[in-house]
C-alpha positions as CSV (number, residue, x, y, z in Angstrom):
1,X,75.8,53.6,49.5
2,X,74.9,54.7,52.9
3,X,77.1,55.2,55.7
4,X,77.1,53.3,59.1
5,X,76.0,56.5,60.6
6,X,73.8,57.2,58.5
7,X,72.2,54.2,58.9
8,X,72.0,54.7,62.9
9,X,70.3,58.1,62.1
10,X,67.9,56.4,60.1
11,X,67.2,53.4,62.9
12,X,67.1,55.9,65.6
13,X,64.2,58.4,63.5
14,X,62.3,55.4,63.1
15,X,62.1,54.3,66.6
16,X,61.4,57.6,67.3
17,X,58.7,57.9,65.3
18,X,57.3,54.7,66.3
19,X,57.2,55.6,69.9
20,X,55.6,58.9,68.8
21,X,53.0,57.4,67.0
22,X,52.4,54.5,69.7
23,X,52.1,57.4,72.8
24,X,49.4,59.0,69.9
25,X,47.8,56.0,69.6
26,X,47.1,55.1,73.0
27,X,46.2,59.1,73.8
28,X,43.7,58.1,71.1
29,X,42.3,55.0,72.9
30,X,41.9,57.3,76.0
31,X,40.3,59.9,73.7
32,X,37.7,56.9,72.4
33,X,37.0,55.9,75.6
34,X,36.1,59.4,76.7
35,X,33.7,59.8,73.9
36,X,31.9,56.9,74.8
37,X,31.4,57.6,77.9
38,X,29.8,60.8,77.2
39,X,26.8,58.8,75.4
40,X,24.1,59.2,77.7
41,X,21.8,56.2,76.9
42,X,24.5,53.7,77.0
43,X,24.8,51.5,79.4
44,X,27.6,49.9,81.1
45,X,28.0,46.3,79.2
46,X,27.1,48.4,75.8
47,X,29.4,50.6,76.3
48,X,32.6,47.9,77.2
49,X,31.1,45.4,74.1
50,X,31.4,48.7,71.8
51,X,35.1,49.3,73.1
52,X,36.3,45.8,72.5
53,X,34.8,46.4,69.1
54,X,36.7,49.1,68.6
55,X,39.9,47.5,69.3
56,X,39.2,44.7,66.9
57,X,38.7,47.7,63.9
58,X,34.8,47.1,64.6
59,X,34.3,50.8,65.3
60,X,30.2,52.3,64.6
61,X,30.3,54.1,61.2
62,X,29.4,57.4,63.4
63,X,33.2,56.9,64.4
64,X,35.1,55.4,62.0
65,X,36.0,59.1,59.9
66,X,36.6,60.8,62.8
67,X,39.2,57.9,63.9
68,X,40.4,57.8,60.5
69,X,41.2,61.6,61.0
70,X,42.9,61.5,64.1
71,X,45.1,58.6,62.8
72,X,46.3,60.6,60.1
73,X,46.9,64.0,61.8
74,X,49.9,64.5,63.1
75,X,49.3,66.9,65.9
76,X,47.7,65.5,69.2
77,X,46.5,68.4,70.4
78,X,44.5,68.7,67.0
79,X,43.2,65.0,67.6
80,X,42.2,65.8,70.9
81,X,40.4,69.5,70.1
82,X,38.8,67.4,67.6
83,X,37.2,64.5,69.5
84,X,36.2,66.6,72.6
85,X,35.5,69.9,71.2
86,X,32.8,68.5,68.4
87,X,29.7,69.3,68.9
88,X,26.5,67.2,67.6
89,X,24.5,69.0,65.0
90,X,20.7,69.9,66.1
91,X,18.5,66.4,65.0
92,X,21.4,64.5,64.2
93,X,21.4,60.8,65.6
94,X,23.8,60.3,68.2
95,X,26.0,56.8,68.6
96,X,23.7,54.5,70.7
97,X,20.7,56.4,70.3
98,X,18.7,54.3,67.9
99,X,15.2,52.8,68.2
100,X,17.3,49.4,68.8
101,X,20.2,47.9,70.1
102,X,23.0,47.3,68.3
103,X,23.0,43.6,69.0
104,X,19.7,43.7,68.1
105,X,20.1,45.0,64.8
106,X,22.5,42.0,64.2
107,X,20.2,39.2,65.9
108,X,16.7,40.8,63.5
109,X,18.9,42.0,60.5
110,X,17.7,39.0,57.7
111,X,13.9,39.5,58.8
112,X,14.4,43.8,59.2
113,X,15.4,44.5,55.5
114,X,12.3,42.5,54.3
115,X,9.7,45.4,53.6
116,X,7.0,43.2,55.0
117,X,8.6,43.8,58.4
118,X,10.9,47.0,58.5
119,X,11.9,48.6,61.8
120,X,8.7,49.5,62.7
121,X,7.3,45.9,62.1
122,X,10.2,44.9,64.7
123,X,9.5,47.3,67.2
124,X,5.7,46.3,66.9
125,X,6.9,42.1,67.8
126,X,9.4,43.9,70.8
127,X,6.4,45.4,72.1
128,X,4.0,42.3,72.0
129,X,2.8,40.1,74.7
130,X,1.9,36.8,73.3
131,X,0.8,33.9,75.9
132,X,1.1,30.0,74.2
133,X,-1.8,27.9,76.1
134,X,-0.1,24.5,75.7
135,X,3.6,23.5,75.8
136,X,3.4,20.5,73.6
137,X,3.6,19.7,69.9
138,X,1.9,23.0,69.0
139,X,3.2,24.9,71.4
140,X,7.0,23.7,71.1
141,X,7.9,25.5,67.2
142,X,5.2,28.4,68.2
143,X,7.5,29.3,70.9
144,X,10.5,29.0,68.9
145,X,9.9,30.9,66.5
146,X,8.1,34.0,68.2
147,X,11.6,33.8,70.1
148,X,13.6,33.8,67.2
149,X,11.8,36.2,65.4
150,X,12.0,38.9,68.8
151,X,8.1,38.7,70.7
152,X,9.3,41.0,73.7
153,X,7.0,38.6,76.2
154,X,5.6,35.1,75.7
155,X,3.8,33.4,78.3
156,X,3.6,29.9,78.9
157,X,0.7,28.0,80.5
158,X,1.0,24.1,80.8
159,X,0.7,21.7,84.0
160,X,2.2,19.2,82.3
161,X,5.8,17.4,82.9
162,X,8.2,16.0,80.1
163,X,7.5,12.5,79.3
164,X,9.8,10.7,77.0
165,X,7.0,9.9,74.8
166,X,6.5,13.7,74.1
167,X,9.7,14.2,72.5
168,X,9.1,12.7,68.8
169,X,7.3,16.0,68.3
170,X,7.8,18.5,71.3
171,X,11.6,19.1,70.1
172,X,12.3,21.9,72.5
173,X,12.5,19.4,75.4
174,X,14.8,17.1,75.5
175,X,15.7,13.4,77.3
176,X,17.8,15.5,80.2
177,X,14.5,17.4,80.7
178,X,12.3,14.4,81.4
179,X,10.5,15.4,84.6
180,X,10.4,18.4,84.3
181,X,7.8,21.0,84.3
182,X,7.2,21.7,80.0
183,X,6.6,25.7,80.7
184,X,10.1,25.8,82.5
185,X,11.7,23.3,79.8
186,X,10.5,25.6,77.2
187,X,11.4,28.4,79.0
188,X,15.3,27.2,79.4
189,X,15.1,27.1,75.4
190,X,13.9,30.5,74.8
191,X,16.6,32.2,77.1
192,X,19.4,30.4,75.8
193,X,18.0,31.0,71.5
194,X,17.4,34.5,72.5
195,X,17.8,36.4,76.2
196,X,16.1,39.5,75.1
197,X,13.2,37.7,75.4
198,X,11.1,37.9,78.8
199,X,9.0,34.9,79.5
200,X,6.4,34.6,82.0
201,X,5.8,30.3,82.8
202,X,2.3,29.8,84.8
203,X,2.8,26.3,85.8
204,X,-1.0,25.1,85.8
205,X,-3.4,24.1,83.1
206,X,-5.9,26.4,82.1
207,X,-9.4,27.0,84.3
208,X,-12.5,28.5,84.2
209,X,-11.6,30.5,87.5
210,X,-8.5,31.1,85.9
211,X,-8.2,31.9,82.6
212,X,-9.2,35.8,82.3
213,X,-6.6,36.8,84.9
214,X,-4.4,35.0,83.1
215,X,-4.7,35.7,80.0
216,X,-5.3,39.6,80.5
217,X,-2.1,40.8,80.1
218,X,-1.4,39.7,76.9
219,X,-2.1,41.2,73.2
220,X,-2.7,37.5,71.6
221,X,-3.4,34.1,72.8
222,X,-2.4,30.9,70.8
223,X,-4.7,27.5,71.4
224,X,-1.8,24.7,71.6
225,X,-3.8,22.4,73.3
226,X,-5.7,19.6,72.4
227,X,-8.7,18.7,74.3
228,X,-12.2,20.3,72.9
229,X,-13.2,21.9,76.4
230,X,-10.1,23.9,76.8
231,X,-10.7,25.0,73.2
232,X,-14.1,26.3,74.2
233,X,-12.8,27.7,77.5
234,X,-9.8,29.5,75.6
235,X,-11.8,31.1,72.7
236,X,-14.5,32.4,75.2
237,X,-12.0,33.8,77.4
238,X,-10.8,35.6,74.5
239,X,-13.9,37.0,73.5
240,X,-14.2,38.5,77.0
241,X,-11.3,40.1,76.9
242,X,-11.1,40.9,73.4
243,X,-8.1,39.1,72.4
244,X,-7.8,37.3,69.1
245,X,-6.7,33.5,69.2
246,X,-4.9,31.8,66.7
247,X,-6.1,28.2,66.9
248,X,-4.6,25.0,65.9
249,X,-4.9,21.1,66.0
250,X,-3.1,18.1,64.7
251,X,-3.9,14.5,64.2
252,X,-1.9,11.5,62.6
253,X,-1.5,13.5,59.3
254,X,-3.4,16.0,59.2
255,X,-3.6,19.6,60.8
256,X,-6.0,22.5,60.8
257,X,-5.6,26.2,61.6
258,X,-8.0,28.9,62.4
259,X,-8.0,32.8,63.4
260,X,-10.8,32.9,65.6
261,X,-12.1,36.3,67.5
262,X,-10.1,39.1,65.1
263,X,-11.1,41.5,64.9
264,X,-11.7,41.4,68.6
265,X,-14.6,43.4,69.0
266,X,-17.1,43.2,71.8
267,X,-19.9,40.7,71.9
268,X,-23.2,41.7,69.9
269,X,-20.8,43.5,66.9
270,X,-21.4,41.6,64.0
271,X,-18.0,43.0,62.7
272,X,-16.0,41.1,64.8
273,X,-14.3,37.8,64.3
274,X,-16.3,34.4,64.9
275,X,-15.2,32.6,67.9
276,X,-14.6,28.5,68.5
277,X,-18.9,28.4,69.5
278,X,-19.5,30.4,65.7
279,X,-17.6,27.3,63.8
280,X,-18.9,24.4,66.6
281,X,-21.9,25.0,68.3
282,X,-22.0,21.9,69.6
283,X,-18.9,19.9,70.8
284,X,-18.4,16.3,69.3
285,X,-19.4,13.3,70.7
286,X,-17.5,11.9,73.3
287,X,-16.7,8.7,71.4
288,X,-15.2,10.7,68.1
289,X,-12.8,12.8,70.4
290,X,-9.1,10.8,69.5
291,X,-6.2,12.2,71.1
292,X,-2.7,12.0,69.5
293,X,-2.3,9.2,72.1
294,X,-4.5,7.2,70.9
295,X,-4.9,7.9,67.3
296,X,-1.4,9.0,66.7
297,X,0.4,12.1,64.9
298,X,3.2,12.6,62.8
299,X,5.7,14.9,64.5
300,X,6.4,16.8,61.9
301,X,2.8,17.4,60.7
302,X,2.4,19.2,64.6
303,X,5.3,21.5,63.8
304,X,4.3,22.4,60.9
305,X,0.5,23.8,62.6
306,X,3.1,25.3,65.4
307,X,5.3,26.8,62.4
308,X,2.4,28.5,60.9
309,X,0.6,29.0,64.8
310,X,3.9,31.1,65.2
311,X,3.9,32.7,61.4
312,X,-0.3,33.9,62.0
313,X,0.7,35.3,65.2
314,X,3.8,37.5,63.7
315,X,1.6,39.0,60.6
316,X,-1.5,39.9,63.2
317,X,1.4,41.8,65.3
318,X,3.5,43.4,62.3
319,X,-0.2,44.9,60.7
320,X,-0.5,47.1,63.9
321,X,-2.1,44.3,66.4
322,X,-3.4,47.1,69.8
323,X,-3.3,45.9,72.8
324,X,-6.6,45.4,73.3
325,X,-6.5,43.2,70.6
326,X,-7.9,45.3,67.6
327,X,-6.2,45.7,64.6
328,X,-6.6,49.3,64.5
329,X,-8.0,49.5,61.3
330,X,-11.8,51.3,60.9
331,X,-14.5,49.2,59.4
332,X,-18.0,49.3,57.9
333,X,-21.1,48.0,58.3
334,X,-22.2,45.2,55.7
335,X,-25.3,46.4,53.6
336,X,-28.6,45.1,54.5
337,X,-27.6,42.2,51.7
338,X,-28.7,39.0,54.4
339,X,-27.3,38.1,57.6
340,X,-24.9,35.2,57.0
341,X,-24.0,35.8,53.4
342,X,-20.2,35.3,52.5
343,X,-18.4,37.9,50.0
344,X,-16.4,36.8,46.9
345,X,-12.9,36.2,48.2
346,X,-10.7,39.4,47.5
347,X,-8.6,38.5,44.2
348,X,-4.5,38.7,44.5
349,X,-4.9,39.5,48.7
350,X,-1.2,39.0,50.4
351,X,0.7,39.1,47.0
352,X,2.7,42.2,49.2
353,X,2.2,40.4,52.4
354,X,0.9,42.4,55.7
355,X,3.0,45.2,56.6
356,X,3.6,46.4,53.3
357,X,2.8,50.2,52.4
358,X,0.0,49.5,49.8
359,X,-2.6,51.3,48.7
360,X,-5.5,51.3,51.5
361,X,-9.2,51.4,50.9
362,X,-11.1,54.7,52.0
363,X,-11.8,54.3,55.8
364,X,-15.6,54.3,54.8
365,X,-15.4,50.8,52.8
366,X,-13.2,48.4,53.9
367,X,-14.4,45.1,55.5
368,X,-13.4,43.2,58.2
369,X,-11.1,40.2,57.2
370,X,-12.8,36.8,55.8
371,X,-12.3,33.8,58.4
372,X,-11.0,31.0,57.0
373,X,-10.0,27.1,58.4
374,X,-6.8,26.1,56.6
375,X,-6.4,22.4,56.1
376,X,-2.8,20.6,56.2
377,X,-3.1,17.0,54.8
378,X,0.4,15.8,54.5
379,X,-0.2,12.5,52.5
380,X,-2.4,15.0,49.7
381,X,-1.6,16.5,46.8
382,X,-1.5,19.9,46.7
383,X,-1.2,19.7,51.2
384,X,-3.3,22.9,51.7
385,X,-6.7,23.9,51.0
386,X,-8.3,26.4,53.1
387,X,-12.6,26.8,53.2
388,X,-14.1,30.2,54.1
389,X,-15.7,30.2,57.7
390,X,-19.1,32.3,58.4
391,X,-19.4,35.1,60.8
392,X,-20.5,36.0,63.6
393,X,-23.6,33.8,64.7
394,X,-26.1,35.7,66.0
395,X,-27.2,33.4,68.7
396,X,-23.6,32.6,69.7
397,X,-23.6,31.7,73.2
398,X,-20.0,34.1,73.3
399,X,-19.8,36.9,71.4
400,X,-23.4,37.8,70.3
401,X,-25.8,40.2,71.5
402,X,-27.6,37.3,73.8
403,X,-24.6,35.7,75.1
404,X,-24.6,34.0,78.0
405,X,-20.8,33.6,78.5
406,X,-20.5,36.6,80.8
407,X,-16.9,37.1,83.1
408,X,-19.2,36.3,86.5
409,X,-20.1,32.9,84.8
410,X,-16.6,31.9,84.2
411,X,-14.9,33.0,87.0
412,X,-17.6,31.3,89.5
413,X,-17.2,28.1,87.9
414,X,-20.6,27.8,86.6
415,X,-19.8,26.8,83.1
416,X,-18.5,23.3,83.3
417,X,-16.6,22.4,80.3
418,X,-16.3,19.1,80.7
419,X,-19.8,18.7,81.3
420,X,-20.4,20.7,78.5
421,X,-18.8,18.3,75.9
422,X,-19.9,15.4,77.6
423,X,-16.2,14.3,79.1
424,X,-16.4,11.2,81.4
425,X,-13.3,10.8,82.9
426,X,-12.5,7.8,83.3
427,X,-14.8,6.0,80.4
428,X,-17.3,3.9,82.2
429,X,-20.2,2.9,79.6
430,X,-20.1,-0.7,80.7
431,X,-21.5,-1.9,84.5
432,X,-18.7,-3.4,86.9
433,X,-19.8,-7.1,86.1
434,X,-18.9,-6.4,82.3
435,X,-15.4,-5.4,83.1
436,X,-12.9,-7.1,84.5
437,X,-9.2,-6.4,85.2
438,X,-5.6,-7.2,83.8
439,X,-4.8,-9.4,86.9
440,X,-8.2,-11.2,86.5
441,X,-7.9,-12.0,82.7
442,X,-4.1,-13.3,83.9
443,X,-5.7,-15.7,86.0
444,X,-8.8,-16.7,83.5
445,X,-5.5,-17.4,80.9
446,X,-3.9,-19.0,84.2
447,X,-7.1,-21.6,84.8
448,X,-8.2,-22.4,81.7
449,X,-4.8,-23.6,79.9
450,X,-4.9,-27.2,79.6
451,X,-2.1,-29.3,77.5
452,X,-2.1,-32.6,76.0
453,X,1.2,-33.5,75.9
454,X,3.2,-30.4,74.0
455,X,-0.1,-29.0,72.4
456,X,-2.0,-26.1,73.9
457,X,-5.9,-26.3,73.7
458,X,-8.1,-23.8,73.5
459,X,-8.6,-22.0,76.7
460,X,-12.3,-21.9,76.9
461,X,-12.5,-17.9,75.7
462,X,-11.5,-15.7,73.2
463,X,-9.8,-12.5,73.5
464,X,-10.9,-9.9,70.8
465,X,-7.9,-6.9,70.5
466,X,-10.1,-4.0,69.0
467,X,-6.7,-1.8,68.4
468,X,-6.4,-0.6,64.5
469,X,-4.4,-3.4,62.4
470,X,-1.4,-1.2,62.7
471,X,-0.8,-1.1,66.3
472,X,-2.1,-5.3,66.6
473,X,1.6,-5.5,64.8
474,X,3.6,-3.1,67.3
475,X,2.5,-5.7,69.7
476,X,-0.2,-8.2,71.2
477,X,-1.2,-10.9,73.8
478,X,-1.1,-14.3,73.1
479,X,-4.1,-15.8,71.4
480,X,-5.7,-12.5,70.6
481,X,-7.4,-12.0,67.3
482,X,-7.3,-8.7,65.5
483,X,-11.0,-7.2,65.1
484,X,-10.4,-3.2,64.4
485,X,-13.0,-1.2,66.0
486,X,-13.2,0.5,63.0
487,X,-14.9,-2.7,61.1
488,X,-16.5,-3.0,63.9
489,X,-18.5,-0.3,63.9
490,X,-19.9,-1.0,60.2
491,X,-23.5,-0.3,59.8
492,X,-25.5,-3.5,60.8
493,X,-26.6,-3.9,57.7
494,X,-23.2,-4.3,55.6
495,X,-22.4,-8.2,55.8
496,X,-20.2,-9.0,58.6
497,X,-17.6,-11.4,56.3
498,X,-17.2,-8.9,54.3
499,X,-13.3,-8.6,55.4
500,X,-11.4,-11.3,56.3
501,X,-10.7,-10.0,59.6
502,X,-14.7,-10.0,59.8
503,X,-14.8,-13.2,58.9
504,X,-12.0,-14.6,61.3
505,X,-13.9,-13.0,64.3
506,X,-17.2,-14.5,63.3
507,X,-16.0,-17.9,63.2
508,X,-13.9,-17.3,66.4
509,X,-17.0,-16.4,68.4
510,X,-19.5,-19.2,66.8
511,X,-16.8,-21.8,67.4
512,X,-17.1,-21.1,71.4
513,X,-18.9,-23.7,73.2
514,X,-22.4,-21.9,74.8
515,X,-21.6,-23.5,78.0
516,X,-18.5,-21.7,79.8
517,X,-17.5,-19.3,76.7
518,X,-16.5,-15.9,77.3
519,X,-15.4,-13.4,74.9
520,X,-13.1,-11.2,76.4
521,X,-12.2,-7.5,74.4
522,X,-9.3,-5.6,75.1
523,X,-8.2,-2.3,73.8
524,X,-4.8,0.1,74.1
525,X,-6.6,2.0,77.4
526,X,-10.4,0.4,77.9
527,X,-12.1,2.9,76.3
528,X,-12.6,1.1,72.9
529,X,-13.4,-1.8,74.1
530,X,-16.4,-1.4,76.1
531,X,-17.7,0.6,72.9
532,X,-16.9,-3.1,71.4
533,X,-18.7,-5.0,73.8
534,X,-22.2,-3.1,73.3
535,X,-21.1,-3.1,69.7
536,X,-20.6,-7.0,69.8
537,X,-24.3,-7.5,71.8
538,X,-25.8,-5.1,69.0
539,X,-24.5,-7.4,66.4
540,X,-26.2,-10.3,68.3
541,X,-22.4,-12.2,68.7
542,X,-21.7,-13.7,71.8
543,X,-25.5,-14.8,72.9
544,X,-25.2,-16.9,75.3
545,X,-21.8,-16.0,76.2
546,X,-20.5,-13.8,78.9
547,X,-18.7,-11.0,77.6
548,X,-16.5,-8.7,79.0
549,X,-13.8,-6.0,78.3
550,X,-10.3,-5.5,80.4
551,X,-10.3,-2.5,82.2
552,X,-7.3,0.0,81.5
553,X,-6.9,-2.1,78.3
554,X,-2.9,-2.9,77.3
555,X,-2.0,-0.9,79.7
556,X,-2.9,-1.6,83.0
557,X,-1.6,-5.5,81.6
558,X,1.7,-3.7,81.8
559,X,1.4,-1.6,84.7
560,X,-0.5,-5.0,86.7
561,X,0.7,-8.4,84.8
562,X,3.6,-7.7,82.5
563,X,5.9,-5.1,82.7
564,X,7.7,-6.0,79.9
565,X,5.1,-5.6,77.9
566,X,5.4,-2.7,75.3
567,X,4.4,1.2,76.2
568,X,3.7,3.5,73.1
């Protein structure tokens, strides 16, 4: 057994050594913190976050031997020769001198190990300037993910505020944000998912006078928007300034995606990539042009064209995108085989995805990429399909030999977009006498109500709602009858009871008395419906009548009669 004294010995040696080894350990810390200090490229937050690693037992594997060492040597002046006395060996890599930061390693880990990517597939996105052209439904997930995934700039160009009607589908904003300007709401987003990021907002839509300043400074452009003439503006803007685009649209279910302009070569090359005028020459009609407003979109149909928007724009990037848009990869002229003629697709290409170090064809051969328009159908079975797209036209108006888009037409204004694809803003196809307004129609309901007793007779006109069947049940005016302007606009000769809805509307008009009968046609905005009235005098319904469509449709009967009336 051990004596009392021997016992105190034993209490006292171990305090002592305690103390010893606690005086050694903060020596130590003073010792780390020198050595930290003496890393050149570090900077002042980098080099406190490392230290407070360290003290949590997070030390850099450079460090963790050496520490390891010094805790198990006994002599301090050993610990001490050994830390500040080591040199580096000639090429070695120092402690905070890699090609990224530490936190950045973290943040990029999951996507850096994939060989697809790799380090230098990283520093490729760190270095790109990527400018989204529409803050909405496209450009919402686009931006997200080129955040997420570390795009070093990404500009945003939208004049548009937050509506609470955007946010089924434009998820970035948010009810708070209502109001406010969609470049800074996204913007706000982007800083808080990932603050390396630097994001330039232009807080303006997109303009002939415009649109080459502003999209200069960028490697690629992404179309988010969703009106044909700033598609046309966009794409020839790119073509100018030898960007490629990535392209995309969405409507009710459906979505389509193109890469339009890539390679960017100049105009005249036949190698280069078609632009928007290659695939449409002409823009559509007026009358065929639906918005998501008016023909609806499911939200998550736009984010999946954003998604892949965002997914394009990474693999151009990754594969070695220059900054004057090129891909940097040599190309051959096509053998005299026929202007316009389309290759075999390429068997098994993307099976290692870009970026990966594959065998490459000699300089001398390869091709320029096949275009392609990728089809989303969400309701179909398989969803995608994609169609190969031609060339280069070689009477394109943009980027052929004869073009006629030059940078002194755009910037002077002289190509009118709107003009261009026939854009009448607002709709007037009908004369004033054929229209008439909300409040009007409120007062023709007003006048001609008459009652016997508790029963309502007819009030001397009928009001045709031309709105799809589907949106006749979100809501409707009393006493209107549901003819979609899609039956509508059957061919003349396809019999007119061939629906009952067809039928209904027939009977409707004959029933109206030919002196004092109007037919009155009303629509979501008044656009529709004056397409109905010429459609109804075609048709030979209503002789005799006087009819007339409301102006601003539903919606002015909100904003001037009813505010209680429904707003989708």
């Amino acid at each position: 057994m051990f004596s009392t004294s021997d016992l105190d010995r034993t209490i006292t040696t171990l305090r002592n050594q305690i103390v010893a080894h606690e005086s050694q350990l903060r020596k130590l810390k003073e010792q780390l913190v020198q050595a930290e200090l003496r890393a050149s490229n570090i900077d002042e937050a980098k080099q406190a976050h490392d230290l407070q690693q360290a003290y949590r037992g997070g030390l850099m594997p450079e460090w963790q031997q050496e520490t390891w060492d010094a805790l198990c040597n006994t002599s301090l002046e050993a610990n001490e020769n050994h830390l500040l006395s080591k040199k580096p060996e000639a090429g070695a890599e120092q402690p905070g001198r890699w090609e990224l930061e530490l936190e950045e390693y973290r943040r990029y880990g999951r996507q850096l190990i994939l060989p697809e990517m790799g380090l230098q597939g990283q520093l490729r996105l760190k270095d790109a300037k990527i400018c989204i052209v529409g803050a909405g439904g496209l450009g919402c997930p686009a931006a997200a993910y080129l955040a997420g995934a570390g795009v070093g700039t990404i500009g945003l160009v939208d004049g548009d505020t937050v509506e609470i009607s955007n946010l089924h589908r434009q998820v970035l904003h948010s009810t708070a944000k209502v109001g406010m300007p969609k470049v800074d709401s996204v913007s706000e987003y982007i800083t808080a998912l990932n603050p390396n990021v630097k994001v330039i907002t232009h807080l303006s839509h997109l303009s002939p006078t415009t649109a080459l300043d502003t999209l200069h400074p960028y490697t690629l452009i992404l179309d988010c928007t969703d009106s044909p003439q700033s598609r046309y503006l966009i794409s020839d803007a790119c073509v100018l300034l030898h960007k490629p685009l990535v392209s995309a649209s969405a409507l009710r279910t459906d979505g389509q995606l193109m890469i339009l302009n890539h390679p960017a070569l100049p105009a005249g090359n036949p190698l280069g990539g078609p632009c928007y005028r290659c695939i449409f020459p002409k823009p559509p009609p007026p009358t065929s042009v639906v918005s998501c407003g008016e023909g609806g979109v499911l939200g998550s149909v736009v984010g999946v064209m954003g998604v892949l928007q965002a997914l394009e724009a990474i693999k151009l990037v990754v594969a070695g995108l220059q900054a004057d848009g090129s891909s940097g990869r040599e190309t051959r002229q096509p053998e005299a085989s026929g202007a316009g003629v389309q290759t075999k697709a390429r068997e098994g290409e993307g099976e290692g995805g870009p970026g990966v170090e594959t065998p490459q064809p000699d300089a001398q051969t390869q091709c320029p990429p096949q275009p392609e328009l990728l089809i989303f159908s969400a309701m179909a079975s398989p969803p995608f399909r994609s169609i190969r797209l031609r060339s280069r036209r070689a009477a394109c108006a943009a980027c052929s030999a004869v073009a006629s888009v030059t940078p002194e037409s755009l910037k002077s204004g002289s190509l009118d977009y709107a003009q261009f694809c026939g854009v009448l803003d607002p709709v007037n196809l009908l004369p004033p006498e054929d229209r008439i307004s909300a409040a009007e129609y409120a007062r023709l309901v007003q006048r001609g109500r008459q009652r016997d007793g508790d029963a309502e007779v007819r009030p001397g006109h009928v009001l045709v709602d031309v709105r799809e069947r589907t949106q006749f049940e979100l809501c409707r005016l009393p006493g209107s009858i549901n003819w979609p302007m899609s039956e509508l606009a059957l061919p003349l000769g396809r019999p007119l009871n061939g629906t009952a809805t067809n039928a209904n509307g027939c009977r409707e008009l004959k029933s109206l008395e030919e002196e004092g009968g109007v037919v009155v046609v009303v629509c979501r905005l008044g656009n529709d419906s004056q397409l109905a009235v010429k459609r109804l005098r075609e048709m030979r319904l209503g002789e005799g009548k006087r009819v007339v469509d409301i102006k601003g449709g539903l919606k002015a009967w909100r904003e001037e009669v009813d505010d209680g009336f429904p707003e989708y």
